[in-house]
Structures are given as C-alpha cells and as structure tokens.
FIKOLGU-579043 format. One line per field, with one value per residue: x, y, z of N, C-alpha, C in turn; residue in one letter. Coordinates in steps of 0.2 Angstrom, whole numbers. Example, Ala and Ser with C-alpha at 12.3 -4.5 7.8 and 13.67 -1.06 7.14 Angstrom:
! FIKOLGU-579043
neast	[66 | 64]
nnorth	[-28 | -11]
nup	[39 | 35]
caeast	[62 | 68]
canorth	[-22 | -5]
caup	[39 | 36]
ceast	[66 | 64]
cnorth	[-16 | 0]
cup	[39 | 39]
r	[A | S]
END
This chain:
! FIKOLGU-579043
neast	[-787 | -789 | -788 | -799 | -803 | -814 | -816 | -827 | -832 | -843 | -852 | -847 | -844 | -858 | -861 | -853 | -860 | -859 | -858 | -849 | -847 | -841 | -845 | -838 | -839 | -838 | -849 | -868 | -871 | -860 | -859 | -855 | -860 | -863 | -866 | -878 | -888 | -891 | -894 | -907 | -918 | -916 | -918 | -912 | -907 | -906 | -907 | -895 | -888 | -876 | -860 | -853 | -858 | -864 | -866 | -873 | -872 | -875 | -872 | -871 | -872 | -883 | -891 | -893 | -895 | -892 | -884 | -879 | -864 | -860 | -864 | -875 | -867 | -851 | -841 | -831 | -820 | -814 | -817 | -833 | -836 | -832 | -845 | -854 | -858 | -855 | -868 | -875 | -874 | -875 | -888 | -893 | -889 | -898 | -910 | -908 | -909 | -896 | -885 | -872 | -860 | -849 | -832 | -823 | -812 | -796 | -792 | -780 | -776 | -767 | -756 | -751 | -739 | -729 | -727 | -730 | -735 | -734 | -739 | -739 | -742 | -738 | -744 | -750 | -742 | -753 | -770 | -782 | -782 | -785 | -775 | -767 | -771 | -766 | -761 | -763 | -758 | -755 | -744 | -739 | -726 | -721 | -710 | -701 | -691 | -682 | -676 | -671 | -660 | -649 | -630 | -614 | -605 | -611 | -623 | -634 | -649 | -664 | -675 | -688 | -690 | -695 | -707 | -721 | -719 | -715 | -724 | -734 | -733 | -738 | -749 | -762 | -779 | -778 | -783 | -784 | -787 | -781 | -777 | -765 | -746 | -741 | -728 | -712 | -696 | -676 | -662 | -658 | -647 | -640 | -632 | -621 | -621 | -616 | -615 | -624 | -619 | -631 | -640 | -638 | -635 | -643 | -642 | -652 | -654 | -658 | -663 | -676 | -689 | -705 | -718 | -736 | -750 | -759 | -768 | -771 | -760 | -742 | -737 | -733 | -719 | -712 | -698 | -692 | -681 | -676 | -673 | -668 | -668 | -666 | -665 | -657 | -654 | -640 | -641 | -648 | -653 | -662 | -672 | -679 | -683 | -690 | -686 | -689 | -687 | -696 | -693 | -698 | -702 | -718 | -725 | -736 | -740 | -753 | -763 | -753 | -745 | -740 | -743 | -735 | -729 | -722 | -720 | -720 | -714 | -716 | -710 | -712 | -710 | -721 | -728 | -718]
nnorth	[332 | 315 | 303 | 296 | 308 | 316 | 330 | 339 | 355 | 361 | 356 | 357 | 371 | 372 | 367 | 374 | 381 | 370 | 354 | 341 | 323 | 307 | 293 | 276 | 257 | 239 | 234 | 240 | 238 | 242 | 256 | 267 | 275 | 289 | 293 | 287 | 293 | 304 | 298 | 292 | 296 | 288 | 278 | 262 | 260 | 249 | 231 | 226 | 237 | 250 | 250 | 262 | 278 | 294 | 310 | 328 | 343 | 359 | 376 | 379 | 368 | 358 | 345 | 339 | 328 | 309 | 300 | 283 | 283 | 276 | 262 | 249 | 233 | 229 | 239 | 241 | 247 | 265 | 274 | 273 | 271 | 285 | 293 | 287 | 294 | 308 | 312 | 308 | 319 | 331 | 329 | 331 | 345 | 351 | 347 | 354 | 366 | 374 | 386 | 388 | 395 | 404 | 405 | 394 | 400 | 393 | 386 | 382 | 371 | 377 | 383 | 394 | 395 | 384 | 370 | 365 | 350 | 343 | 329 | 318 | 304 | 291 | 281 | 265 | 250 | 240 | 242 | 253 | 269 | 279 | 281 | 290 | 305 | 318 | 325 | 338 | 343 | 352 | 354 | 359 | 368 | 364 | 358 | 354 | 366 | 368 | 354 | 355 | 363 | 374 | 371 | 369 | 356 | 341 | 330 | 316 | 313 | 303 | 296 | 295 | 306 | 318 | 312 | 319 | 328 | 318 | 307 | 311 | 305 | 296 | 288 | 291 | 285 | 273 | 258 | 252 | 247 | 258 | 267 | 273 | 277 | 266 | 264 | 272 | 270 | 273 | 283 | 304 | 315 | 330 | 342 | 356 | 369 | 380 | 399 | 412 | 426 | 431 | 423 | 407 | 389 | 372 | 357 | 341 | 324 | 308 | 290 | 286 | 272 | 267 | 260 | 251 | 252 | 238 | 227 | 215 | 208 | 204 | 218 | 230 | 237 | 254 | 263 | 279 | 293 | 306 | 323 | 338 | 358 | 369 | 387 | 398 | 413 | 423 | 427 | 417 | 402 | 394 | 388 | 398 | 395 | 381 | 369 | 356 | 338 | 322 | 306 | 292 | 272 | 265 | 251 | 238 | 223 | 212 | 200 | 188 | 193 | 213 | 228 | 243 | 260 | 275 | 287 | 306 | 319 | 335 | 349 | 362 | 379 | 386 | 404 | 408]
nup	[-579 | -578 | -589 | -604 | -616 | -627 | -636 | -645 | -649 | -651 | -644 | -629 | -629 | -628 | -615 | -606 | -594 | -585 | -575 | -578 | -570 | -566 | -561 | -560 | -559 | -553 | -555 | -550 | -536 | -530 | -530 | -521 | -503 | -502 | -516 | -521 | -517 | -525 | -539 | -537 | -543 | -556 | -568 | -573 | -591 | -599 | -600 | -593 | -584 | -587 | -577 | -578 | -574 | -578 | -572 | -572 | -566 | -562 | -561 | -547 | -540 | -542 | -545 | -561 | -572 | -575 | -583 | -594 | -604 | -613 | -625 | -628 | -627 | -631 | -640 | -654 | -654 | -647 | -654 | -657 | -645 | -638 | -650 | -647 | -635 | -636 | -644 | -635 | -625 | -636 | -635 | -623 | -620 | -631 | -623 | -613 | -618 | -623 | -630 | -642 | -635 | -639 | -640 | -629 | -615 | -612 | -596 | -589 | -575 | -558 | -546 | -533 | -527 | -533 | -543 | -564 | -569 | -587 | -593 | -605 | -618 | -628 | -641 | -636 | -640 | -643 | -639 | -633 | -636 | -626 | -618 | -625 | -618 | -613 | -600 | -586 | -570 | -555 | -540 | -526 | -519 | -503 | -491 | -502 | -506 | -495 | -497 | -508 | -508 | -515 | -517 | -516 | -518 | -525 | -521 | -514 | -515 | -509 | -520 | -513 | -505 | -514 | -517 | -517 | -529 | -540 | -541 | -549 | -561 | -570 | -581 | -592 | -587 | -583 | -576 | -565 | -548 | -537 | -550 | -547 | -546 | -530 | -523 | -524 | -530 | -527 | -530 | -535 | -541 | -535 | -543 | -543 | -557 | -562 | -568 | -571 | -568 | -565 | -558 | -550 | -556 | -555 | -557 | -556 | -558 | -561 | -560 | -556 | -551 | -553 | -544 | -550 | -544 | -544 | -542 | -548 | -554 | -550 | -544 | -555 | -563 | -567 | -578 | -577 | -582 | -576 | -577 | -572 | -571 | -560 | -552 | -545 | -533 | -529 | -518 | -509 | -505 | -508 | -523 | -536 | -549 | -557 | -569 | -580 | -585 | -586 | -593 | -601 | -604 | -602 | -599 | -596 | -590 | -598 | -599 | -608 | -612 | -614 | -615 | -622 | -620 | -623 | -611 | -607 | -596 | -594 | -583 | -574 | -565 | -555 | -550 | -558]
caeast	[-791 | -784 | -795 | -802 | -803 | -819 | -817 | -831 | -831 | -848 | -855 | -842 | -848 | -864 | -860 | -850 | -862 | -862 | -851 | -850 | -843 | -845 | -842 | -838 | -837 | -838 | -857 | -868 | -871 | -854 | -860 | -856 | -870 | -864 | -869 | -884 | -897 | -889 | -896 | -911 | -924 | -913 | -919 | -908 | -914 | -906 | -906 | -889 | -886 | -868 | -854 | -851 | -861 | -862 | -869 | -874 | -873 | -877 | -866 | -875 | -871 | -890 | -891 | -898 | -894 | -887 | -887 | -877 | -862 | -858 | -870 | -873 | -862 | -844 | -841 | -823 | -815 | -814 | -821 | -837 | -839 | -834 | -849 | -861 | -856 | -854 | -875 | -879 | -871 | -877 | -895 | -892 | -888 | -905 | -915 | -907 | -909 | -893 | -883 | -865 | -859 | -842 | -826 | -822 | -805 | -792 | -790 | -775 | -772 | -762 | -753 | -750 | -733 | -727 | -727 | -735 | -736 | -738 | -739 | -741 | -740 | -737 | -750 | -746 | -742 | -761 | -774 | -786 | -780 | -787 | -769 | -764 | -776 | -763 | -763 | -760 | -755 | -750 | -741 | -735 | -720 | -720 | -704 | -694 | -688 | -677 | -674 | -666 | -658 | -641 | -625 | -608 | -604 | -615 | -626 | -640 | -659 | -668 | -682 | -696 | -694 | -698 | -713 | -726 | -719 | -711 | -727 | -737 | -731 | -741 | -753 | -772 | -783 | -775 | -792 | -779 | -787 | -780 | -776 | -757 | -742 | -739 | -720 | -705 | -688 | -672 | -660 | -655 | -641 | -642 | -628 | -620 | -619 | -612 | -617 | -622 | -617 | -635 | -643 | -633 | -641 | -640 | -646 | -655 | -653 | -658 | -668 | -679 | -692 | -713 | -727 | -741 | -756 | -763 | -770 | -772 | -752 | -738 | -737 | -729 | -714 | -708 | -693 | -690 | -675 | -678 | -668 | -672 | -665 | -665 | -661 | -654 | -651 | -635 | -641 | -651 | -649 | -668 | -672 | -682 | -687 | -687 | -688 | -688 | -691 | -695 | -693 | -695 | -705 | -724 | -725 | -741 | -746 | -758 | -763 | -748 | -741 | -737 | -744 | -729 | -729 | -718 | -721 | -716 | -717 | -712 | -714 | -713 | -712 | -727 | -730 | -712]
canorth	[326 | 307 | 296 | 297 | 315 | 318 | 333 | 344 | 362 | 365 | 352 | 358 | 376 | 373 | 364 | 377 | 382 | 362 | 350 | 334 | 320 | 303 | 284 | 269 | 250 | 232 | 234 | 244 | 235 | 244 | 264 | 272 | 277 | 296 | 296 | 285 | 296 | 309 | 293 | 289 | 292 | 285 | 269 | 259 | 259 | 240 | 224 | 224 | 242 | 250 | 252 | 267 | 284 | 301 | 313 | 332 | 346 | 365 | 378 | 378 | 361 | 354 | 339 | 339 | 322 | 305 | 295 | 280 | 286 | 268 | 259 | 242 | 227 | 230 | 240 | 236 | 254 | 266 | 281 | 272 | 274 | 293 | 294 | 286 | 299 | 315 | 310 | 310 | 326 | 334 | 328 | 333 | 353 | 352 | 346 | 359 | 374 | 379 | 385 | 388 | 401 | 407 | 401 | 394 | 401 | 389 | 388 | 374 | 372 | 382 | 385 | 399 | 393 | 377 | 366 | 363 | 345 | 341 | 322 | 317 | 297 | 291 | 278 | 259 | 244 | 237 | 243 | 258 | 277 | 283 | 283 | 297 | 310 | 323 | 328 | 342 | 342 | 355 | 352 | 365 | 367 | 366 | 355 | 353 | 371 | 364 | 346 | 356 | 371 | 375 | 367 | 369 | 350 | 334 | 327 | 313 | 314 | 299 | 299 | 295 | 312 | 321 | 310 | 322 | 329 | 311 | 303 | 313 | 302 | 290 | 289 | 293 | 278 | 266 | 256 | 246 | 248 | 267 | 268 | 277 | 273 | 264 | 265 | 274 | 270 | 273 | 292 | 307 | 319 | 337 | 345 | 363 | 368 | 386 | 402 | 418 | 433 | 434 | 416 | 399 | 384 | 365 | 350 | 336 | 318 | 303 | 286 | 280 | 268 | 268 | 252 | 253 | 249 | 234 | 219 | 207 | 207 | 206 | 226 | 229 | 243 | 257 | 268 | 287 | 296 | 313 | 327 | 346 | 364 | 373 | 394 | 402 | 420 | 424 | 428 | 413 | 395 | 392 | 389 | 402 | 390 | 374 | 368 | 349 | 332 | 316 | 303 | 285 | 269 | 263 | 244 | 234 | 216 | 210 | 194 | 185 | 199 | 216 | 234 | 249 | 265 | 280 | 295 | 311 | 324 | 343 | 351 | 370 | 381 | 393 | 406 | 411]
caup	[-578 | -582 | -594 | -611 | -620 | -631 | -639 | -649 | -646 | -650 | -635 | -623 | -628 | -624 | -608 | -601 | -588 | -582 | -573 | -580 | -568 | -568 | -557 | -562 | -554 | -556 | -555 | -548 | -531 | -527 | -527 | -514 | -502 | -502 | -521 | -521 | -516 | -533 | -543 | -533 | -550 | -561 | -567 | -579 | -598 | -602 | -596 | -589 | -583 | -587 | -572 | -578 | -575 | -580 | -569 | -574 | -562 | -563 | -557 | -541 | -538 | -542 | -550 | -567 | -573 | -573 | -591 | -597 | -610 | -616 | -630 | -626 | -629 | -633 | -647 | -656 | -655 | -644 | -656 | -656 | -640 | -639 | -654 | -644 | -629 | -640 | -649 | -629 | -623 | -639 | -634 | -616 | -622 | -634 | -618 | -608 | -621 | -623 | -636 | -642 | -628 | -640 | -641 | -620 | -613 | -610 | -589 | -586 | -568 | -556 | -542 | -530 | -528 | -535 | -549 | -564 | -575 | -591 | -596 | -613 | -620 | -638 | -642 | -635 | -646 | -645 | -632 | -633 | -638 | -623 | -615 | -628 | -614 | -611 | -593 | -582 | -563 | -551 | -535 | -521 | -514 | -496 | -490 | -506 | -505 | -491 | -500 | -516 | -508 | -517 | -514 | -520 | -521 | -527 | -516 | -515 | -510 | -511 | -524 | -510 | -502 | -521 | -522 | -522 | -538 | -546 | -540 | -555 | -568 | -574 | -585 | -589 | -591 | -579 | -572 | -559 | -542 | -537 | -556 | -548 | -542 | -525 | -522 | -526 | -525 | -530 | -528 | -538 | -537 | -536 | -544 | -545 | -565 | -565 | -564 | -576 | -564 | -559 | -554 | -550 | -559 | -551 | -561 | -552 | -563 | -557 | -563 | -549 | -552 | -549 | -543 | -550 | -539 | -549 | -539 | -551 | -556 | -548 | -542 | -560 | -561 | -573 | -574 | -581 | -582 | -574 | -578 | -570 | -572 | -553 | -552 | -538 | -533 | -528 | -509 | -507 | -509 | -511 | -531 | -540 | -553 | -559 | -579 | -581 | -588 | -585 | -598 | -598 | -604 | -597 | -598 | -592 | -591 | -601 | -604 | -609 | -614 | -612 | -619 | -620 | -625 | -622 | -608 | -607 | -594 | -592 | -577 | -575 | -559 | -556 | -556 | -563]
ceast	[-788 | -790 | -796 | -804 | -809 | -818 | -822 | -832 | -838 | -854 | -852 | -843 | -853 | -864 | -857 | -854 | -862 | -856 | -854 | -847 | -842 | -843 | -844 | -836 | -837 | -846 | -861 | -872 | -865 | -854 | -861 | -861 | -870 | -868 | -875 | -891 | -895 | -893 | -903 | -918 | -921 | -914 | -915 | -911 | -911 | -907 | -900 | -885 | -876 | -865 | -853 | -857 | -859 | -867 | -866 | -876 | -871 | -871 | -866 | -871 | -877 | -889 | -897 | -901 | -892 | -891 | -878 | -873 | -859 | -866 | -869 | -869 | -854 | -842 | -832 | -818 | -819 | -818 | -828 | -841 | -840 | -839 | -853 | -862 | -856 | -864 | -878 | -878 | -873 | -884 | -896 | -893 | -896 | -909 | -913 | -910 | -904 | -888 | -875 | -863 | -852 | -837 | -824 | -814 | -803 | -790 | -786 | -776 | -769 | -762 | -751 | -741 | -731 | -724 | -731 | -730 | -738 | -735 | -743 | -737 | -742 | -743 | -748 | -748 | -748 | -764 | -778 | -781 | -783 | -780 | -765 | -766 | -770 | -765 | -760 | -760 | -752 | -750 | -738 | -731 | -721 | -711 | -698 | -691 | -681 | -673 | -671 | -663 | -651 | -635 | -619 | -602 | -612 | -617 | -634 | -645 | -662 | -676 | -690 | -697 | -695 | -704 | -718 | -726 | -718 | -718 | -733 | -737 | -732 | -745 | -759 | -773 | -781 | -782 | -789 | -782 | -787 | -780 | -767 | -752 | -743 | -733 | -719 | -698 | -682 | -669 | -659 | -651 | -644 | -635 | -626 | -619 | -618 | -617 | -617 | -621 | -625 | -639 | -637 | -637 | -637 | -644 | -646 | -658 | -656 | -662 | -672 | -686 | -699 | -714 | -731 | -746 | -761 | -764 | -771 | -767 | -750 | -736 | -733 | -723 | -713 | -703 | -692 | -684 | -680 | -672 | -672 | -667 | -666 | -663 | -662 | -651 | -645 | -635 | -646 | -649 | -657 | -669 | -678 | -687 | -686 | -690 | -686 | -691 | -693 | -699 | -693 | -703 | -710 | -724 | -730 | -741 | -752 | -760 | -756 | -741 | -740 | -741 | -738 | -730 | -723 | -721 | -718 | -718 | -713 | -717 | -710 | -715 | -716 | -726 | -726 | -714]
cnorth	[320 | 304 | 300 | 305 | 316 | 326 | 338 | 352 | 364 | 363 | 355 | 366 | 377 | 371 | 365 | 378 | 376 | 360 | 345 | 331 | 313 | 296 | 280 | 264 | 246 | 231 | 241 | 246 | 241 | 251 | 265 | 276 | 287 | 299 | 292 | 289 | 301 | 303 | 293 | 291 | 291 | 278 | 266 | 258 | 252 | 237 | 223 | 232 | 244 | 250 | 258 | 274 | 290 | 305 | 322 | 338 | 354 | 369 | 380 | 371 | 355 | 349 | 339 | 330 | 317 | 300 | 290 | 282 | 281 | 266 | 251 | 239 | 232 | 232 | 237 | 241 | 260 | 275 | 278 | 276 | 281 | 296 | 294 | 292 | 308 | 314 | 311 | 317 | 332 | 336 | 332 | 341 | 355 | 352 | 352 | 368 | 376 | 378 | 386 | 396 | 406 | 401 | 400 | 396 | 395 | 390 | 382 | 376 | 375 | 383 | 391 | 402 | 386 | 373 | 364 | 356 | 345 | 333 | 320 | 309 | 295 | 283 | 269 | 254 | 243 | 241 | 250 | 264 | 282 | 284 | 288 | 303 | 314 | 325 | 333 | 341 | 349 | 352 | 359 | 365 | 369 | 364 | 354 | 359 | 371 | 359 | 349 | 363 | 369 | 373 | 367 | 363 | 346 | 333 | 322 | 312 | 306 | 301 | 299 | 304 | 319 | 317 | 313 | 326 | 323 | 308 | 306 | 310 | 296 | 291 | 288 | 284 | 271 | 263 | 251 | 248 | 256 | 270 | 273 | 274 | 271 | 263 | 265 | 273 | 275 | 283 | 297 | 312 | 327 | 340 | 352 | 364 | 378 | 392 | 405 | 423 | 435 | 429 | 412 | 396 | 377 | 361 | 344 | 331 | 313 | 297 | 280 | 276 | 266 | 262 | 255 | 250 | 244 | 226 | 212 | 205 | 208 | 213 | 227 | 238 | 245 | 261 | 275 | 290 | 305 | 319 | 336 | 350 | 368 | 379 | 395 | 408 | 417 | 425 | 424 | 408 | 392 | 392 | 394 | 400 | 385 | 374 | 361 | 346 | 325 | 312 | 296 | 281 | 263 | 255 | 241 | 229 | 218 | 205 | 188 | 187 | 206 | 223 | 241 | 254 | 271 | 286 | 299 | 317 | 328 | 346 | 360 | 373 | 386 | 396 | 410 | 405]
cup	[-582 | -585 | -599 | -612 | -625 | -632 | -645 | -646 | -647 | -646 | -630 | -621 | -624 | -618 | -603 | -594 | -583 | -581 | -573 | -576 | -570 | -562 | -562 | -557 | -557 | -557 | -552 | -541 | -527 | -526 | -524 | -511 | -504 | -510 | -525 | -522 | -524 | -538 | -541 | -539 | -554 | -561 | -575 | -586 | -600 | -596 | -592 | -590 | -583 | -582 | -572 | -582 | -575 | -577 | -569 | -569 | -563 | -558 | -550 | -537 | -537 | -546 | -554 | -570 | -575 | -583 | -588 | -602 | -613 | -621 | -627 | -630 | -629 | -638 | -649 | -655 | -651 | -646 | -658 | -650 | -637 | -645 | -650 | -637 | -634 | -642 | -640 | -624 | -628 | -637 | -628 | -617 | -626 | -628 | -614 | -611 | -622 | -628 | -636 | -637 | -632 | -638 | -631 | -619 | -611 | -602 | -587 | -577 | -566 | -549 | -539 | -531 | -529 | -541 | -554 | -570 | -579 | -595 | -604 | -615 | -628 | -637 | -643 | -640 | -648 | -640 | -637 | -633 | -633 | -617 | -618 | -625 | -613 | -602 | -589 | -576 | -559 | -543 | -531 | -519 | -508 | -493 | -495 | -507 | -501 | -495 | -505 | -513 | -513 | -515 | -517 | -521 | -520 | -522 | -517 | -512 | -515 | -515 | -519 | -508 | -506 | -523 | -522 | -528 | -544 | -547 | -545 | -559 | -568 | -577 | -585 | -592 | -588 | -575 | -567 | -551 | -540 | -544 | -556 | -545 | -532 | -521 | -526 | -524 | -532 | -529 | -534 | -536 | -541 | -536 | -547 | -553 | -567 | -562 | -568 | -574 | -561 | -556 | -554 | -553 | -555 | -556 | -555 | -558 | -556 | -562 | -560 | -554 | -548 | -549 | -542 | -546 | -544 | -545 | -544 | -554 | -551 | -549 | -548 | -560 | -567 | -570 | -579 | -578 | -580 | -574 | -576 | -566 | -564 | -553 | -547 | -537 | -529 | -521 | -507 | -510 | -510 | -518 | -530 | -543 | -554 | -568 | -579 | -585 | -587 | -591 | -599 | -603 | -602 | -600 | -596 | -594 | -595 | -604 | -604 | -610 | -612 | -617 | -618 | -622 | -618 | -618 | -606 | -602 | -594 | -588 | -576 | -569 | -559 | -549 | -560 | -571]
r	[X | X | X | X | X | X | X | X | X | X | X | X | X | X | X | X | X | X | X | X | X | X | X | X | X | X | X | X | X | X | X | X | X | X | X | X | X | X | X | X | X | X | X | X | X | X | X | X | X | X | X | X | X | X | X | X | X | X | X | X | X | X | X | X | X | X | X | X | X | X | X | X | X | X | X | X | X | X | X | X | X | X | X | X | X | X | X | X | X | X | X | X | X | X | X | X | X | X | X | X | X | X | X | X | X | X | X | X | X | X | X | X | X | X | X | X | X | X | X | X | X | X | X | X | X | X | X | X | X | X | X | X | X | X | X | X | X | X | X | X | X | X | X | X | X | X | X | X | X | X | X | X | X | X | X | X | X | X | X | X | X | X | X | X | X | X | X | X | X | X | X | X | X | X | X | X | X | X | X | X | X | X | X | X | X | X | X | X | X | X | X | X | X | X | X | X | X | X | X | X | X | X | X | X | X | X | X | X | X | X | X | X | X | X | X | X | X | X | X | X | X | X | X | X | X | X | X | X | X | X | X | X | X | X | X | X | X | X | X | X | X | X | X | X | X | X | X | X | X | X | X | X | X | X | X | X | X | X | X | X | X | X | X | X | X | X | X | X | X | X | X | X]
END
C-alpha cells in the first residue's frame, strides 16, 4: 500500500477481521457516483467536512462504517494526525466488540511467477514523514522473459519496454494527480558476467529517467541507477532469477523550492 503507515498492533489486531479503505478529493462534490450510495447515512460531524474518508468493511464485503480520520483544522505534524486516527480506530474496535485476536502473520504480496519490490525512502529535507511508508509491489513476468533472454555480447533495450518493473519506483504519498510516473525514457545494457559451471549470470545497468504525473508543475523528472543480477541454466537462455537494485534521488517542486530525499528499491524474483 502507498501513503502514510499508522502502526499499533493492538488496533490492527483487533481489526484483523475488517478492511479498512478510504477516498480522498478536493471536496466532496467530487465522489464518485459508484461509492456514493456506501455513504448514503453518513452525515458530516463539522461545519466543513473532510475530503478524506475512511470506510469500514466486513469480510463479507458489508459496509460497516465511514468516519472522518483527520481532526479539524490543520494540525502542524503529521503524528498528530496519525493520533487523532489511531483514538478513532481504537473506538471503532470497542463499538464493534472485538478484541486483540493474537499476534497477525505477516502476508507481503506475491506472485505466481514474477517479481517482487521493496521501495524504501529516507525522510526529505522538509515535508511530512509520510514518505518514509516502505512499499511492496509485485509484477509478473509475461514478455520480459524474451526481453532479457541471455546473450553472449552486450546489448541494449530501451527502458520503456522494462516499464512494468521500472515504473514501480516512486514513492508513497505523492498527492499529484495519478500520484505515478507518466514517462520513461532512456536505455540499459544487458551484459554477460561469467559463469559458475552451473548457471550463466548477465548484469543489466542502466540510468533511465521517470515523469511524474503532476499538473500543476512542469511534469517534473527523477533518475535512478539500476543495477540487476540475471541466472541462466546452461540449456536455456531464459533467466531463472533476478536480484537487483534501483538507486537514485526523488526531487519535487515545491513552492519556490524543492523537497529531496533518497530512494531505494530491491527487487527479488518469485517464487525462487
């Protein structure tokens, strides 16, 4: 999941049996008709109702209920507002009856065959710490199986026809429109790098370049160095596995100015 992380184990216990979701807008003129009627007794408790709702659903998929997880006004810091959210989730579980369920397993995402991501971002010059969200991501492989087969020279693939792995990489909490990238460009090379008597290995470099989907700037651009590990049997030229990384620094407008911080992805093939 991308965006803001609230953490307590003994809310999240409780609220195993429940799926949290939520919308947000510029108002809330702007929700969509499909999940209107899911609101339809919900009447706002202020004067100037939030943009952003939290809606409570059973593992049925019955709608239990829709609250506000913002406090009025604008507080100054972002653990505020995860307080005032945590005092409503807590209350939510009391009204429901339900209590600590045990310690919840850990279920990352996953793939049949493919790929998975993990995105992680160091906490930017100024701005909210909700771009620290660690992210996971899997991806299948259908077509790059072909697009990376083995090779016994050097060869270059343009970064578009790798973007549904590249295009993984940005970060949670972007509130731009889509909130992902919109173009890629730029190439990398796919080179042989030896062999241990029972797999080949090939490295794939490159340092293409993402646009962010952001309307009210100039479509603004970052760049990451990608570097990733390839095995190959000895009677096939299709990889096995992959082991990478992509490393690079996020940059946004802001104002007059500019927010950065550093992100870092590993990407891991499943389910080797």
């Amino acid at each position: 999941m991308r965006g803001h992380s609230l953490s307590s184990p003994e809310v999240l216990r409780a609220l195993a049996p429940y799926v949290v979701t939520h919308w947000n807008g510029g108002e809330l003129g702007e929700m969509p008709e499909e999940i209107r009627p899911i609101c339809s007794n919900w009447k706002p408790t202020r004067r100037e109702p939030s943009p952003l709702l939290f809606f409570v659903f059973d593992a049925k998929g019955t709608f239990i209920k829709a609250f506000e997880p913002m406090p009025e006004g604008r507080p100054d810091h972002v653990d505020q507002w995860a307080g005032y959210l945590l005092e409503r989730l807590q209350s939510l579980a009391k009204t429901l009856g339900l209590k600590d369920g045990g310690e919840p397993a850990l279920r990352l995402p996953d793939v049949k065959e493919g790929i998975r991501i993990f995105i992680k971002s160091t906490r930017p010059n100024h701005g909210a710490a909700n771009y620290k969200v660690p992210i996971c991501e899997v991806v299948s492989v259908e077509e790059e199986r072909a697009l990376l087969k083995y090779s016994e020279t050097t060869r270059t693939i343009d970064a578009v026809r790798l973007g549904r792995w590249l295009n993984e990489y940005y970060p949670a909490a972007i509130m731009d429109a889509t909130g992902k990238p919109i173009g890629l460009s730029g190439s990398l090379t796919l080179s042989p790098a030896g062999s241990d008597g029972k797999k080949r290995y090939a490295i794939l470099r490159g340092e293409p370049e993402w646009t962010m989907d952001d309307p009210r700037h100039t479509h603004y651009r970052y760049r990451g160095t990608v570097e990733i590990v390839l095995a190959y049997p000895p009677e096939s030229s299709e990889f096995v596995w992959v082991r990478g990384a992509i490393r690079g620094s996020f940059s946004k407008p802001m104002g007059r100015g500019a927010f950065k911080f550093e992100m870092t992805a590993a990407i891991e093939s499943r389910p080797e």
